[in-house]
matplotlib code that plots the C-alpha trace (Angstrom):
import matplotlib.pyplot as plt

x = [2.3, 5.8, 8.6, 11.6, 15.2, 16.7, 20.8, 22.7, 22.9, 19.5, 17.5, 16.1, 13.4, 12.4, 12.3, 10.2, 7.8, 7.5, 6.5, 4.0, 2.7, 2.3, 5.5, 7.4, 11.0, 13.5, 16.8, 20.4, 20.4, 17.6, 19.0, 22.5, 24.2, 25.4, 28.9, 30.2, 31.0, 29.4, 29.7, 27.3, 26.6, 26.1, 23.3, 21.2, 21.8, 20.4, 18.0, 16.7, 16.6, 14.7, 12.3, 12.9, 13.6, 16.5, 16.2, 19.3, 21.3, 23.9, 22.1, 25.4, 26.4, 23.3, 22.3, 25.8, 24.2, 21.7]
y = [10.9, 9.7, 12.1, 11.3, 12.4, 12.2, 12.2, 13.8, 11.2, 10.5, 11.7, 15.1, 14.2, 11.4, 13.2, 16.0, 13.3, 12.1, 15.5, 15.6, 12.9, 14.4, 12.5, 15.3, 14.9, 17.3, 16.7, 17.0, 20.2, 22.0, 21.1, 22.5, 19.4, 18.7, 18.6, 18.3, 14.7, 13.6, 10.0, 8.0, 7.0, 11.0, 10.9, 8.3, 9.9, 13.3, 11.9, 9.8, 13.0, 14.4, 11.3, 10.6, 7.4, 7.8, 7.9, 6.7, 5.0, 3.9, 0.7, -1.5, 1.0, 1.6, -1.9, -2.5, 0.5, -1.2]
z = [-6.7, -5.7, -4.8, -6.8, -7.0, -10.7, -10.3, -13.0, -14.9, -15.4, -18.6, -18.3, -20.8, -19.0, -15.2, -17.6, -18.5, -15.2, -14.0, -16.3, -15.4, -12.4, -9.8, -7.8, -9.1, -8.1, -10.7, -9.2, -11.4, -9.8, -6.5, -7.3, -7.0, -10.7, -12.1, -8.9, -9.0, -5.9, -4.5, -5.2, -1.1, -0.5, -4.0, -2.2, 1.5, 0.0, -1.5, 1.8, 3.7, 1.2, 1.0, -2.1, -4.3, -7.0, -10.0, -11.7, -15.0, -12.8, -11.6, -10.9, -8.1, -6.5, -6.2, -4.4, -2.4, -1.3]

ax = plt.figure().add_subplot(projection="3d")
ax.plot(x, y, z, "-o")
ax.set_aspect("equal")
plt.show()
């Protein structure tokens, strides 16, 4: 089972699926942290203390991330 972090931008239906599938994923909603317009370095920083991988849309900016 992975643990996952979906950001906001990422499909609820697919971080649903993924649950049911039986991954941990904890959504940027559930965690309080949507519409808030956080940066992109603070998305992957929360998720790392949570020890989580993202799950994002927003490739370009998360490979320049890394």
């Amino acid at each position: 089972m992975a643990h996952l972090y979906a950001d906001e931008g990422f499909p609820a239906k697919v971080a649903a699926l993924l649950v049911d599938l039986g991954h941990n994923v904890l959504t940027a909603q559930s965690a309080g942290q949507a519409n808030q317009r956080i940066p992109d370095d603070q998305v992957l920083a929360f998720a790392t203390s949570q020890n989580r991988t993202v799950l994002t849309i927003n490739r370009g900016d998360f490979i320049r991330l890394h």
